[in-house]
Structure formats: C-alpha cells, structure tokens
C-alpha positions in Angstrom: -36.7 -49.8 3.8 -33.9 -51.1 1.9 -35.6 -52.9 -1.2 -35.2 -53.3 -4.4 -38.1 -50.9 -6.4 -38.2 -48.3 -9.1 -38.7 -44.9 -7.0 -42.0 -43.2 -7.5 -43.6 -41.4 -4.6 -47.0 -41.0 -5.0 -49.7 -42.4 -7.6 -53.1 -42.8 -8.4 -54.8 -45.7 -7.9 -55.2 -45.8 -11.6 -51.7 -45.9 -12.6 -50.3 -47.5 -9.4 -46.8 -49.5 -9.9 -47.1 -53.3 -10.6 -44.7 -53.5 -7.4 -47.4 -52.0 -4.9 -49.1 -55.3 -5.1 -48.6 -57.3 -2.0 -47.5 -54.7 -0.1 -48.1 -53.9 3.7 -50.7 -51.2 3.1 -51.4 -48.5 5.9 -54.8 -46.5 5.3 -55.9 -43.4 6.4 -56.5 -39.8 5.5 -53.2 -39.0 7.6 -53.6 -35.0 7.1 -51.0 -33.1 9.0 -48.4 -36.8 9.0 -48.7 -36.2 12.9 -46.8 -38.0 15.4 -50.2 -40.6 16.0 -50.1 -41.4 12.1 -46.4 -41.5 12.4 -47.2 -44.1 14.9 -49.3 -45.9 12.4 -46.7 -45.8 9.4 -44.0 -47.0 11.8 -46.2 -50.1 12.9 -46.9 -50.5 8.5 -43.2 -50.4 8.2 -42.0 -52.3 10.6 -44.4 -55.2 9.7 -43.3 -54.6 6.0 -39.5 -55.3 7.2 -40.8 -58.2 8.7 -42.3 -59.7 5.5 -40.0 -58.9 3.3 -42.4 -56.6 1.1 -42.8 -52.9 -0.2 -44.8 -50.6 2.5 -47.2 -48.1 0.4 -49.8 -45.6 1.8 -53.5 -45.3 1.1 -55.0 -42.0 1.2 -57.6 -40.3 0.1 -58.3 -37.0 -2.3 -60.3 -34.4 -1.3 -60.6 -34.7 1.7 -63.4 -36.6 2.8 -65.1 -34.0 4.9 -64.7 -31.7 2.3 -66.3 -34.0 0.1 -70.0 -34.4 2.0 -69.7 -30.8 3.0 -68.0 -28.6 0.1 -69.2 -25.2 1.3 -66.8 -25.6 4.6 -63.6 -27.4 3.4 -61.5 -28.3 6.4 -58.6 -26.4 6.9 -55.8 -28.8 5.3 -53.0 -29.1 7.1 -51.2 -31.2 4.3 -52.6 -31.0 1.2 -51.4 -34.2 -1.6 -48.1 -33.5 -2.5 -46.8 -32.5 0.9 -48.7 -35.7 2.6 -46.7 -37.7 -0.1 -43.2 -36.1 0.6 -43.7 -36.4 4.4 -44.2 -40.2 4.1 -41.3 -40.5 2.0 -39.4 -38.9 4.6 -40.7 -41.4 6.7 -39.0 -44.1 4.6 -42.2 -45.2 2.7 -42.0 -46.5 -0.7 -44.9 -44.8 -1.8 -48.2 -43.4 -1.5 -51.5 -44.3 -3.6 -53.9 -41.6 -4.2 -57.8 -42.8 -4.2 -60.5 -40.6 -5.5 -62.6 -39.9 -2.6 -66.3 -40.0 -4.7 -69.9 -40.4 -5.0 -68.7 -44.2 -5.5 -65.9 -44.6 -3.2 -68.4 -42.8 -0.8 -71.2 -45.6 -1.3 -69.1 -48.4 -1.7 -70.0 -51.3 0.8 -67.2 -52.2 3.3 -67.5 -55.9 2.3 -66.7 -54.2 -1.3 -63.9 -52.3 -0.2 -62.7 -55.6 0.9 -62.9 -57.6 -1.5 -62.1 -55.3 -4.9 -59.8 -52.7 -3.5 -57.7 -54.5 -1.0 -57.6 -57.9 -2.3 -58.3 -58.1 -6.2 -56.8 -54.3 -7.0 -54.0 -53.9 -4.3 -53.2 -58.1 -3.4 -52.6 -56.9 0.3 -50.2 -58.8 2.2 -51.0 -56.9 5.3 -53.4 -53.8 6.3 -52.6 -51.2 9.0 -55.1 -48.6 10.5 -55.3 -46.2 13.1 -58.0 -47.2 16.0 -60.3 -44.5 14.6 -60.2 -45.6 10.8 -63.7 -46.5 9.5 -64.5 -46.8 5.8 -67.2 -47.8 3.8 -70.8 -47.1 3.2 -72.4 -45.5 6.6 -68.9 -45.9 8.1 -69.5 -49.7 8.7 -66.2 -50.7 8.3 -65.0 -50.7 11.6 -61.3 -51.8 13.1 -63.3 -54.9 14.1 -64.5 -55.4 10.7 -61.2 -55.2 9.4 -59.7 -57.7 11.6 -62.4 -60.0 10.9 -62.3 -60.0 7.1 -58.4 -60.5 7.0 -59.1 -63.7 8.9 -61.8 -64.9 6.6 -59.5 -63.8 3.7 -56.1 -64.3 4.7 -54.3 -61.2 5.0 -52.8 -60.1 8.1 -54.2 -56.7 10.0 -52.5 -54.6 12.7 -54.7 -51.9 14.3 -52.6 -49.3 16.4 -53.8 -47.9 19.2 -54.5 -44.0 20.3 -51.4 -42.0 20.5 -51.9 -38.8 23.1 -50.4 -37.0 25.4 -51.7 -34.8 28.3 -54.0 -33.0 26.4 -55.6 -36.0 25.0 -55.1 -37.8 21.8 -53.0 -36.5 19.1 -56.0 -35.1 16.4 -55.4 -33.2 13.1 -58.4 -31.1 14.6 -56.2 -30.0 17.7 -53.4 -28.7 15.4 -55.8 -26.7 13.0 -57.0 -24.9 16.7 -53.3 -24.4 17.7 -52.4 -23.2 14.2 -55.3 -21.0 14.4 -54.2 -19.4 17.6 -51.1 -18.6 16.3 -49.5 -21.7 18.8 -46.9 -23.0 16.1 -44.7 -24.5 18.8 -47.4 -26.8 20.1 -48.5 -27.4 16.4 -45.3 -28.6 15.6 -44.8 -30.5 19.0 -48.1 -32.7 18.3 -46.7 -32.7 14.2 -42.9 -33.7 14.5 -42.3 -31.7 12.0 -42.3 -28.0 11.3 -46.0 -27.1 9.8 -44.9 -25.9 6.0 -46.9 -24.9 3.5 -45.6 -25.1 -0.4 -46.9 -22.7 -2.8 -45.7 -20.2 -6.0 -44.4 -16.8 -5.4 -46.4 -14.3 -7.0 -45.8 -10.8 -7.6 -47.2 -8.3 -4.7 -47.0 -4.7 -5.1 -43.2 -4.4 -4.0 -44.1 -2.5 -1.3 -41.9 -3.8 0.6 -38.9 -3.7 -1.6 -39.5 0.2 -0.9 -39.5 -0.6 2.8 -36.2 -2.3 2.8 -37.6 -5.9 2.9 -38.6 -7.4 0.1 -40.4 -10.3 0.1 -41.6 -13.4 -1.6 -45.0 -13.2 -1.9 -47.5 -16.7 -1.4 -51.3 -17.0 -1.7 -52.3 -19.7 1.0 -55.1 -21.9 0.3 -58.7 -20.3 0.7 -59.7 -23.0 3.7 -56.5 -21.9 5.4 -57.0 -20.9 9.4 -53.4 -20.2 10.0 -54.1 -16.9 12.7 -52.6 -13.7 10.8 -49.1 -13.0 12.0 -45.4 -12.8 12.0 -43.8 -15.8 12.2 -39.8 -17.0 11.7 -39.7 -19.1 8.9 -37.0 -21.3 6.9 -37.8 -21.0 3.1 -36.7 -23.6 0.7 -36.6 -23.3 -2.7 -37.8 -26.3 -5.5 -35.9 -24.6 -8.7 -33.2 -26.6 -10.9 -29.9 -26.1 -9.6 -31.1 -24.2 -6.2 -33.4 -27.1 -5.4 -33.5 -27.5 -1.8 -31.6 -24.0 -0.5 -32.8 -23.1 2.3 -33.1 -19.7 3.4 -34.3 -18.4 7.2 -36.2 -15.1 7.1 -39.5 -14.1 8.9 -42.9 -13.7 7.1 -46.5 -12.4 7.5 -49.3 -13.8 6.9 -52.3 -11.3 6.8 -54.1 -8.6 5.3 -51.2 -5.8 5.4 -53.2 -3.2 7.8 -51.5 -0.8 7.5 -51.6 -0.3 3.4 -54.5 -2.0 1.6 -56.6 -4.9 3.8 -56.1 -7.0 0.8 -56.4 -10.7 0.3 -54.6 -12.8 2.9 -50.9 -13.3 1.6 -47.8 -15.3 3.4 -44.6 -12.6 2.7 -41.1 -14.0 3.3 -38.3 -11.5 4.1 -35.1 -13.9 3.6 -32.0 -13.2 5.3 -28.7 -12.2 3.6 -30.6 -12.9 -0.1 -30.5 -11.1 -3.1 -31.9 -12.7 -5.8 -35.4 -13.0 -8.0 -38.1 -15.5 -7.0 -41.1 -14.8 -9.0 -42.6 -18.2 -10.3 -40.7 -20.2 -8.2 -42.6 -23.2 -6.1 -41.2 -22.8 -2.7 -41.8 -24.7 0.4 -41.8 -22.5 3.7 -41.9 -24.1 7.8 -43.2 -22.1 10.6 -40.6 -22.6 13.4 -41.5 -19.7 16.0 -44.8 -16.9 16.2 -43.5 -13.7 17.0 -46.5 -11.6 17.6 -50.2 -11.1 15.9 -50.5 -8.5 12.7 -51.1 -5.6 13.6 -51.4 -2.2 11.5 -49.0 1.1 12.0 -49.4 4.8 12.1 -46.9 5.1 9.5 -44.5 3.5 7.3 -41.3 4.6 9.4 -43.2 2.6 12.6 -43.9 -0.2 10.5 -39.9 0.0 9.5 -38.8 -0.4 13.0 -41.0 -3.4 14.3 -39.8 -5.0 11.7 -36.4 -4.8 12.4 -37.0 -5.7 16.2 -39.4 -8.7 14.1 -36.1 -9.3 12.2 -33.9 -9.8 15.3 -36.5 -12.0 17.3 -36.6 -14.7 14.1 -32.9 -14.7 14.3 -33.0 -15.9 18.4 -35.9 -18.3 17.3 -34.1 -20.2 14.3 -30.9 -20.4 15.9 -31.9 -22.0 19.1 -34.6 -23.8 17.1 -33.0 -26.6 14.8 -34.6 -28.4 12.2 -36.5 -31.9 12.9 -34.8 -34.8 10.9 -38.1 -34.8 9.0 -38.0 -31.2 8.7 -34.4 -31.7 6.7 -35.2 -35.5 5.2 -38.9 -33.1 3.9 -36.7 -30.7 2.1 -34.6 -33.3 0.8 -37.7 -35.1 -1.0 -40.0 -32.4 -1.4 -39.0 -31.1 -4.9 -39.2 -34.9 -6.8 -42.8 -35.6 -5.2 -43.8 -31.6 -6.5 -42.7 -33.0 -9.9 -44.2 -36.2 -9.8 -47.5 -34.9 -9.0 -47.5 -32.0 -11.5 -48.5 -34.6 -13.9 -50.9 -35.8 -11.9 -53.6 -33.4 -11.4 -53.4 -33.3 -7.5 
C-alpha cells in the first residue's frame, strides 16, 4: 500500500502507532506466513486499498499452544521478528504484537470485541482465516465475528480454506515436511524459502582445519528441522554488509563423526573470506542434499563434502529466489532492529 505513515514494522500492543487505529486488521497466529495466510493478508489488503486505510496484522506472542502446554513448545516455524518482516514483504504496514496470557487466554469473546477491536484498535474492518477462533473456550467463532461486526458496525471478511492435493495448507504439514528433511515441499506450501535468523557463535573451528569453515548457529530448542546437509543462501544483518547474500551449504546436526554435540546449523559460504562471529544472520533452506551421517575419518568426511559442495552449487543455480525470499532480505535487518528493543 501506497499511504502516507511513519514506517514501523512491528509493535506491541502497548506502544502501537496512533495511525493503526481504524485500520483493516487481519488476525491470526500466521506461523510459517504460508501461502493460506498469504491468502488471508491479500484479502486484509485488498479491502484496506478499498477503504482507503492502513492494513496492520494481529498476532499473538508465545505461541498459544506453547502457552497451555509449555513442556512441548511447537516447533516454530517463524518465530516474532521473522513473522513481522515476512508481512512487510507482503506490503503490510505493520504488525501488532499481543501478549498471549493468563488474561488474553480468559478473556470473553464478547470482550475481545468490544475492548480490543473496537475501543483499543477502532477497527474499520476485521479479516480471519476460516479456522480463527479466539476467546475464552474458543467461543469466538468466524460466525461470531460476522455477527458482532453487524451489531457494531465494522465490516468482517472471513477467507476460506486454501489447499491443494494434499489437503489444506497447515503450519502443522510444513513442521512434518521440514522434519523429513522435504524443504522443497516446505517451501512449496510456504512461498517462500524456510529461513531461520540467528547469531554466529564460535564452534571449535574444526572445520576451518578441514578446509570449510563455517558460521556456526544454535537453532531454537523446539526446532524439528531433520539433521542434514542442506544448500543454503546466507544473508548477513551488519552495518554496511546489511543484506549480502552469500550461497554456501550447511549442516544441521550433531557432528557424528567428532563430538555428538548439541544440534548446531554450520554454513560453509562460497568464494568468502571474512569474520562472522557476533553477527545476526538470516539463512534459507533452498535444496536437502542428503541426511547427516558420520565418517570413518576426517579425509572421507573431506571428500563428501566436496561432492556436498558441488550438489548446493546445481541446487542454487537452477533454484532462484522467491520475490519474498529477496523483498525478506530486503526488510529483514530494520524489523531485527526494531524488535531488539522490544523484548521479542
């Protein structure tokens, strides 16, 4: 959208922009941005254009199934501050963080109405997948919604399922194909290359000895990504490098064949020289190349990953980025900077 507003991505509902109010608001949880929320956000925006108003997103921190059960978080497929740069790649003019608690939790859906919709937000219009409930014991149905924007006048667009041959597009069924090591149908249900965004550590340069260093990541713990090698397009969030891009191919495992240790994603870039240590760097799976596997000795190890090398190569080159894969990079390192401040 081409209006007039002060750019800030994301915000919590707290400190939310004076120019959110009266907004076309779309609500959801919207983990993985997937091509059914994407079908959602389009319908938000395209009613927004319509009106004349800003088009902000609702969404909701933790998770709320990590919130009734915290001993299994789910396996988050875009935690905050990659959720908020997605949807700004989507051409949203923001994203509104709400607190999902003990109160949010237990909050009547005739209250959710009323105070967060109406007196906190002004809603011009509300739009919601055709699975969205919300309230206390979930009783704030689609129906409900539609119902209480004609007793209170605010418009309400409810979109239906978006699916394909294997039914309908679900966060759940990309956590199962990432988890079998499927990244092209994760990405095909996503529209977007599956990235994570994390800060390079220091590993135990290993592989610098090996002839590939690498940048080292620590994924977070709920993380089901299947242990791997997998071609990989690294981009960097650091001053004047901000948005390179690099392709390279990365693990993500236990290192077998040295230590077992704790799970770790290491990127091998391509044609780079250079220290990363500390950075914040955002990394897309394009391509799996084969499960992790451990070697007799270093000198095997050496060689599989050269042929590992070469097979990343053939997958990046015939394997483009998405526009929101390359409008993501673009935005990505001003929403990591807004949200640094913000406790997400």
């Amino acid at each position: 959208m081409q209006l007039s507003v002060e750019t800030q991505h994301i915000a919590h509902f707290d400190a939310m922009p004076p120019a959110w109010r009266g907004a076309v608001v779309a609500i959801g949880n919207f983990d993985g941005v997937h091509s059914g929320h994407q079908a959602v956000l389009k319908a938000a925006e395209a009613e927004a254009e319509h009106l004349g108003v800003l088009c902000i997103v609702m969404t909701f921190e933790p998770h709320p199934r990590t919130f009734f059960a915290p001993a299994k978080p789910v396996f988050r497929l875009t935690p905050a501050t990659l959720k908020a740069s997605l949807i700004a790649a989507l051409d949203l003019n923001g994203t509104l963080v709400m607190t999902f608690d003990r109160d949010l939790a237990g909050m009547e859906a005739e209250d959710f109405v009323t105070k967060i919709l109406l007196e906190k937000l002004a809603a011009r219009h509300v739009v919601t997948g055709y699975d969205f409930h919300f309230g206390h014991n979930r009783r704030g149905t689609p129906n409900f919604l539609q119902e209480s924007g004609l007793m209170h006048g605010f418009g309400v667009t409810v979109v239906a399922e978006h699916g394909d041959e294997g039914g309908a597009v679900s966060s759940s069924r990309i956590r199962q194909a990432l988890g079998e090591g499927d990244i092209d149908h994760a990405n095909s249900l996503l529209g977007w290359s599956w990235s994570v965004s994390s800060t390079v550590v220091q590993g135990d340069k290993r592989g610098r000895d090996l002839g590939y260093p690498t940048a080292n990541m620590a994924l977070l713990p709920d993380t089901t990504l299947r242990h791997g090698i997998y071609a990989v397009r690294f981009a960097r969030a650091n001053g004047e490098v901000s948005g390179e891009v690099h392709d390279g191919v990365a693990n993500f495992g236990h290192r077998p064949t040295f230590d077992n240790g704790r799970p770790l994603l290491e990127s091998f870039l391509f044609d780079f020289d250079g220290d990363l240590y500390g950075e914040t760097a955002l990394v897309s799976l394009v391509g799996w190349i084969r499960p992790e596997e451990a070697f007799a000795s270093p000198q095997a190890l050496i060689a599989q990953m050269d042929r590992d090398s070469a097979a990343a190569r053939v997958l990046l080159a015939k394997t483009p980025p998405t526009p929101i894969d390359r409008k993501l990079v673009e935005l990505w390192p001003a929403v990591l900077a807004e949200t640094r401040n913000l406790a997400l």
